[in-house]
Backbone as numpy.savetxt, mean C-alpha at the origin, in Angstrom:
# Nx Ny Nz CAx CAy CAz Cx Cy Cz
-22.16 15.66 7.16 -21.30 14.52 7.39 -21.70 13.84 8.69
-21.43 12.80 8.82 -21.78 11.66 9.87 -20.90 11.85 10.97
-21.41 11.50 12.24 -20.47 11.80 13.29 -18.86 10.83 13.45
-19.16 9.92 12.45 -18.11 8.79 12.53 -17.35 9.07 11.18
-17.78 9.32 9.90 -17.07 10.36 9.26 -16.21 11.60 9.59
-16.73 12.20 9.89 -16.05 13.66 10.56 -15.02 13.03 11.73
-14.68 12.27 12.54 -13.99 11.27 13.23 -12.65 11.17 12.65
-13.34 9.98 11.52 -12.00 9.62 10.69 -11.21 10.72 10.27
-12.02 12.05 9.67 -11.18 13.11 9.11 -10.22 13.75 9.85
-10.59 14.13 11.33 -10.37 14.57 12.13 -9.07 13.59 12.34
-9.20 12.61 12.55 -7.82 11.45 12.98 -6.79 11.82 12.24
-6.93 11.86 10.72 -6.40 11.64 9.43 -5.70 13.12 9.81
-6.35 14.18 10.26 -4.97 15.19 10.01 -4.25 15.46 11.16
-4.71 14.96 12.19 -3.99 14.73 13.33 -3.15 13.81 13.43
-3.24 13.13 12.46 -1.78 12.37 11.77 -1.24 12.84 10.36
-0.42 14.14 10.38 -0.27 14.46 9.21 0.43 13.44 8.34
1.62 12.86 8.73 2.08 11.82 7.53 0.91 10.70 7.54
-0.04 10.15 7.99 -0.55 9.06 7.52 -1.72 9.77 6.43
-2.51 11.06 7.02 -3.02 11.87 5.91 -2.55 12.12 4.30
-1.17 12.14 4.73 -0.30 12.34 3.17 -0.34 11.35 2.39
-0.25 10.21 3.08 0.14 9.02 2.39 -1.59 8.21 1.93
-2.82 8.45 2.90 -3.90 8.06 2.29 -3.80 9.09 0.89
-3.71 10.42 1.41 -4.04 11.20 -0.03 -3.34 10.73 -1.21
-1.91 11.01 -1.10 -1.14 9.67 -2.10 -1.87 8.81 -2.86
-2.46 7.74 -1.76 -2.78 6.80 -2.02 -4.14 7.17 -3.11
-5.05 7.72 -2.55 -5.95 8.01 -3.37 -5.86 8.63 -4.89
-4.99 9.36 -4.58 -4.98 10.02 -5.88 -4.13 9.26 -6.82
-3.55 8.31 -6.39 -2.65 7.41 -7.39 -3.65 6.34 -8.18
-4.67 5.77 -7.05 -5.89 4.90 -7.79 -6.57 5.57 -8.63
-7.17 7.53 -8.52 -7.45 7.84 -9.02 -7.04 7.96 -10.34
-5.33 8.17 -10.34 -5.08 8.64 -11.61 -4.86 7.52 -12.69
-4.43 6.27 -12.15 -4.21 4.77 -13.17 -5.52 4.98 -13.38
-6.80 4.83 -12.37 -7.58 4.48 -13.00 -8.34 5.13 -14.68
-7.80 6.15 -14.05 -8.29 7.33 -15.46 -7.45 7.28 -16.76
-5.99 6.85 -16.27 -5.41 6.22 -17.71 -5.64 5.01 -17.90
-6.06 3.97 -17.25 -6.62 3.04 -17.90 -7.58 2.55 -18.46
-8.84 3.82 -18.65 -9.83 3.10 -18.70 -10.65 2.62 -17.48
-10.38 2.74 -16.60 -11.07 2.03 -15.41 -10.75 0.30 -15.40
-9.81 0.03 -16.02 -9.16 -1.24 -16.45 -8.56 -1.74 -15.05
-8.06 -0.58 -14.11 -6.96 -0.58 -12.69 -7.86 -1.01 -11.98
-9.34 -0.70 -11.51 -10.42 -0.93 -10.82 -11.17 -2.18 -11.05
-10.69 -2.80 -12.11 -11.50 -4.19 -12.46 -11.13 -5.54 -11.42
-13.11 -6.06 -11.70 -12.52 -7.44 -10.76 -10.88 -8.01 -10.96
-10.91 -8.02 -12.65 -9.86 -8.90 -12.58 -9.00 -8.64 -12.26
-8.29 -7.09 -12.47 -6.91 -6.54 -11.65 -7.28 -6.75 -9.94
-8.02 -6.68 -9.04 -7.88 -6.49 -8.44 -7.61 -8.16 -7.84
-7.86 -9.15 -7.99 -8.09 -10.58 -7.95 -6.50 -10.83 -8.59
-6.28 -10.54 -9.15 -4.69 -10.35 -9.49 -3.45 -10.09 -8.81
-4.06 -8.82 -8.43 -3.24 -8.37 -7.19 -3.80 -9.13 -5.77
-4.39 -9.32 -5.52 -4.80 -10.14 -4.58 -3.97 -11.75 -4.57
-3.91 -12.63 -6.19 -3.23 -13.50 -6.00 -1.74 -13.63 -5.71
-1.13 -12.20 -6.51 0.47 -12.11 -6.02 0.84 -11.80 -4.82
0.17 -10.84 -3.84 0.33 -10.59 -2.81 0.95 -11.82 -1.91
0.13 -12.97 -1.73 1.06 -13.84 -0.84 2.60 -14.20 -0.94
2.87 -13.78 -2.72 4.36 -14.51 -2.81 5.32 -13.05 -1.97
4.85 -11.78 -2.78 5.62 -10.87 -2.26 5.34 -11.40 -0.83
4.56 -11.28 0.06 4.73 -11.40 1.43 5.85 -12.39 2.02
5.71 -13.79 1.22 6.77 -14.49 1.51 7.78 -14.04 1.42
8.32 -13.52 0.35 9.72 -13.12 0.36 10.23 -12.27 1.17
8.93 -11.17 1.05 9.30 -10.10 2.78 9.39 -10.82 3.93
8.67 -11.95 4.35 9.34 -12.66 5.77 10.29 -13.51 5.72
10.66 -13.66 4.47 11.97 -14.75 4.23 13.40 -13.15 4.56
13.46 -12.39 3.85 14.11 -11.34 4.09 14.19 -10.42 5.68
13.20 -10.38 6.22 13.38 -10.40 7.85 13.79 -10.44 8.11
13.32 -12.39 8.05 14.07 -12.86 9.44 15.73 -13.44 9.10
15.85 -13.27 7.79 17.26 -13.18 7.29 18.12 -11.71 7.92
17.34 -10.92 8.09 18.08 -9.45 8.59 18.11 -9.44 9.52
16.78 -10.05 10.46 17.04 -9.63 11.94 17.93 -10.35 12.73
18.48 -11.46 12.17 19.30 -13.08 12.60 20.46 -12.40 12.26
20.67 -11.77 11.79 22.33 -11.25 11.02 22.84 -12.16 10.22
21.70 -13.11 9.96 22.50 -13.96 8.41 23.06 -13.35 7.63
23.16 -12.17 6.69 23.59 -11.80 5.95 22.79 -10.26 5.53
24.11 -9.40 4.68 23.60 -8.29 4.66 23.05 -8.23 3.09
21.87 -7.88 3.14 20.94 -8.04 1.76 20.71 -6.44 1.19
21.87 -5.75 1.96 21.10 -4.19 1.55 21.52 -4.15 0.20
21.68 -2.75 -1.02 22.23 -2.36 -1.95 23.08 -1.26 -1.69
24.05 -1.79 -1.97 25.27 -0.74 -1.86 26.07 -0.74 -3.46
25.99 1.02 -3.50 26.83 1.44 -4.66 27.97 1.26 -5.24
């Protein structure tokens, strides 16, 4: 392994929750991808997700700065 490899690894468990959550992460691409066909990994899904991303983002900074202002409470309650 590369000295800048072995680095990253080293970081990664010296942050155990961010370690958890790459592994997560990986193994979740891994596993759609394997039920889909490799369909999850395609240009076009990924260009997809790439085009929705800006709206979700909007709505997450529309929701913010609605929370942090105390406009109103947007939580879910039972």
């Amino acid at each position: 392994m590369s000295k800048k490899t072995s680095r990253f690894i080293q970081g990664l468990r010296s942050n155990s929750k961010e370690f958890t959550l790459f592994a997560v992460l990986v193994v979740t691409v891994i596993v759609l991808s394997l039920l889909t066909g490799g369909k999850f990994t395609s240009s076009a899904n990924i260009q997809s997700m790439a085009a929705q991303l800006p709206e979700f983002g909007f709505f997450a900074l529309g929701m913010m700065i609605v929370i942090l202002t105390g406009g109103i409470n947007l939580s879910v309650v039972n």
